[in-house]
C-alpha positions as CSV (number, residue, x, y, z in Angstrom):
1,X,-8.2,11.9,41.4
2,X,-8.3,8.1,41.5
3,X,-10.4,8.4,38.3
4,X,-8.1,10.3,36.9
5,X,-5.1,8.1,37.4
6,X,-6.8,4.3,36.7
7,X,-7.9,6.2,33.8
8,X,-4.4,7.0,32.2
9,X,-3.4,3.9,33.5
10,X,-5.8,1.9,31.2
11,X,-4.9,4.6,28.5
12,X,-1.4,3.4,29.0
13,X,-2.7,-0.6,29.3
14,X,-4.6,0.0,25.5
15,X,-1.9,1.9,24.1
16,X,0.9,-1.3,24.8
17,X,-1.6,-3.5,23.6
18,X,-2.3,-1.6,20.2
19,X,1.2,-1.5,20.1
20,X,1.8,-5.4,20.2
21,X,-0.5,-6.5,17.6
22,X,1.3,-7.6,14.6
23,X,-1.0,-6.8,11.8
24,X,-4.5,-4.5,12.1
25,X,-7.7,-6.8,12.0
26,X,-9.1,-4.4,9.7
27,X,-6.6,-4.7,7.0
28,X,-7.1,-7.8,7.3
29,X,-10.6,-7.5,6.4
30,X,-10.4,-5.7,3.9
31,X,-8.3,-7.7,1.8
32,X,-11.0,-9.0,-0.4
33,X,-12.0,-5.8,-2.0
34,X,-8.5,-4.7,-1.9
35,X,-7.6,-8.1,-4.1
36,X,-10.6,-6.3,-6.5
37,X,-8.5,-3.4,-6.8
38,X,-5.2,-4.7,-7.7
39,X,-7.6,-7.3,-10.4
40,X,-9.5,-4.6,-12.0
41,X,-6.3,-2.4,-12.0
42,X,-4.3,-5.5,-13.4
43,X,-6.8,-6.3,-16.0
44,X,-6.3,-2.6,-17.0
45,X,-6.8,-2.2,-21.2
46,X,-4.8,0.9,-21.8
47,X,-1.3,-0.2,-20.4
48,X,1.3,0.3,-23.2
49,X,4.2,-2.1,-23.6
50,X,6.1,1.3,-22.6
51,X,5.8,1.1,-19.1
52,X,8.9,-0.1,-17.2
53,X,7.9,0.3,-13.7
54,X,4.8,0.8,-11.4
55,X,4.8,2.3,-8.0
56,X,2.6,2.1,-5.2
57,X,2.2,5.2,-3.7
58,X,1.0,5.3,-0.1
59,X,-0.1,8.6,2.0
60,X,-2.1,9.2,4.9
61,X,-5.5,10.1,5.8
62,X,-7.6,11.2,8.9
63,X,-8.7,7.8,9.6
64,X,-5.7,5.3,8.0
65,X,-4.2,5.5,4.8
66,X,-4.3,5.8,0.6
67,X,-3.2,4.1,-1.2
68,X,-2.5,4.8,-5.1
69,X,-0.9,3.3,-8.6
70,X,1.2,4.8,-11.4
71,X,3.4,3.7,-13.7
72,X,6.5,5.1,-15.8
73,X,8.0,4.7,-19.3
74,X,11.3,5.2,-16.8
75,X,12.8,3.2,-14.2
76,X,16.3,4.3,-11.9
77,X,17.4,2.4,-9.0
78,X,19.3,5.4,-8.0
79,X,16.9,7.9,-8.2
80,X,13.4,7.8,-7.0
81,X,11.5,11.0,-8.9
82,X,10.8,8.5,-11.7
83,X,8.0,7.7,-9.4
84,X,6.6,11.4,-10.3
85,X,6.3,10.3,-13.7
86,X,2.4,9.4,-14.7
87,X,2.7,7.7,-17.8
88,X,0.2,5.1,-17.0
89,X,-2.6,6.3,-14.4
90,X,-5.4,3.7,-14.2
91,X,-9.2,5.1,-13.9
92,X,-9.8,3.8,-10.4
93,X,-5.8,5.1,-9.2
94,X,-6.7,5.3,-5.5
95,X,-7.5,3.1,-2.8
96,X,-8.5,4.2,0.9
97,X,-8.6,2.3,3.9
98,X,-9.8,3.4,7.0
99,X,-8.8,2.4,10.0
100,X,-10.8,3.0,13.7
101,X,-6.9,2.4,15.5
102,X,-4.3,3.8,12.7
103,X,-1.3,1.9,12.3
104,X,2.7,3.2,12.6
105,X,3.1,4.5,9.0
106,X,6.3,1.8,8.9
107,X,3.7,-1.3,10.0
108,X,1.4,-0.2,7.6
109,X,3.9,-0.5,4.6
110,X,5.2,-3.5,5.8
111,X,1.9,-5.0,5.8
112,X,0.5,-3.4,2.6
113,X,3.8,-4.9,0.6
114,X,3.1,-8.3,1.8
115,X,-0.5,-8.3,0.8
116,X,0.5,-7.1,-2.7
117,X,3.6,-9.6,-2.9
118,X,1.0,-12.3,-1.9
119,X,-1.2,-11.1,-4.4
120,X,1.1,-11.5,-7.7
121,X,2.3,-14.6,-6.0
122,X,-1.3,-15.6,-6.3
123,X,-1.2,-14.1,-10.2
124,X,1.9,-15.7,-11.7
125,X,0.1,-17.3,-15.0
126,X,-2.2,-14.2,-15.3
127,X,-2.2,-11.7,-17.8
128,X,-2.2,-8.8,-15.7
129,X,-0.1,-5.7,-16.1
130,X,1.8,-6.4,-12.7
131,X,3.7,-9.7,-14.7
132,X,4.7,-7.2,-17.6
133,X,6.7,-4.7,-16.2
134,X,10.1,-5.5,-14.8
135,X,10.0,-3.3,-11.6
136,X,7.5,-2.8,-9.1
137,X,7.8,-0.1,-6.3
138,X,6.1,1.0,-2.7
139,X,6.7,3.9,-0.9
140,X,5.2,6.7,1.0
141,X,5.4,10.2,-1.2
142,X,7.9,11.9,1.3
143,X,10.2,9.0,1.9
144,X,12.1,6.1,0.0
145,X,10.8,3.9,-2.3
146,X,11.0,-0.3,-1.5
147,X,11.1,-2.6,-4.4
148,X,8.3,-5.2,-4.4
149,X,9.6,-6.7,-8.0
């Protein structure tokens, strides 16, 4: 019984500590070959001139979270189904990172906007497809959509 009850109380210890960390080492480690990802999709050859706005899509999986990146001859502020719109769709659209402690769908967001508002930051002069288009979007596919650019 004392098992038991030291147990959920270092159950309970963990849990408060997961909960306190303000960004998952392991997103963190990944950033490099998540920087390849937004470079080889930025370097993309068959955008068209077309394309208004891109959207990071975001959804989860068993162990973390997808990520994935379209873009659309159509852009409204109002009215987030443009984002259903796959008028540019890169070969290598998704993304996955796995995580051994998921994060709160709302941290990893958070998180996953700063890392890609670091990254064009970082890509200003370049000619990549994120400096073309006027509007850039995240958002997980059942909720709203936050602007990035």
């Amino acid at each position: 019984m004392i098992f038991v009850i030291l147990g959920q109380m270092l159950a309970i210890s963990i849990s408060c500590n997961r909960i306190a960390k303000p960004i998952n080492p392991e997103l963190k480690m990944e950033s490099l070959t998540f920087e390849k990802w937004l470079t080889e999709i930025g370097s993309s050859k068959n955008f068209s001139q077309e394309i208004k706005a891109l959207n990071f899509g975001l959804f989860e999986i068993e162990n973390g979270y997808g990520i994935y990146l379209i873009g659309s001859k159509e852009y409204d502020e109002n009215n987030g189904d443009w984002a259903t719109n796959e008028d540019f769709v890169p070969k290598n659209k998704y993304y996955y990172i796995e995580q051994s402690e998921k994060q709160e769908w709302e941290e990893f967001q958070k998180d996953t906007r700063k890392r890609i508002l670091d990254y064009l930051d970082s890509k200003k002069e370049d000619g990549l497809i994120f400096n073309r288009v006027r509007h850039i979007t995240i958002g997980f596919d059942d909720g709203n959509l936050n602007l990035i650019k």
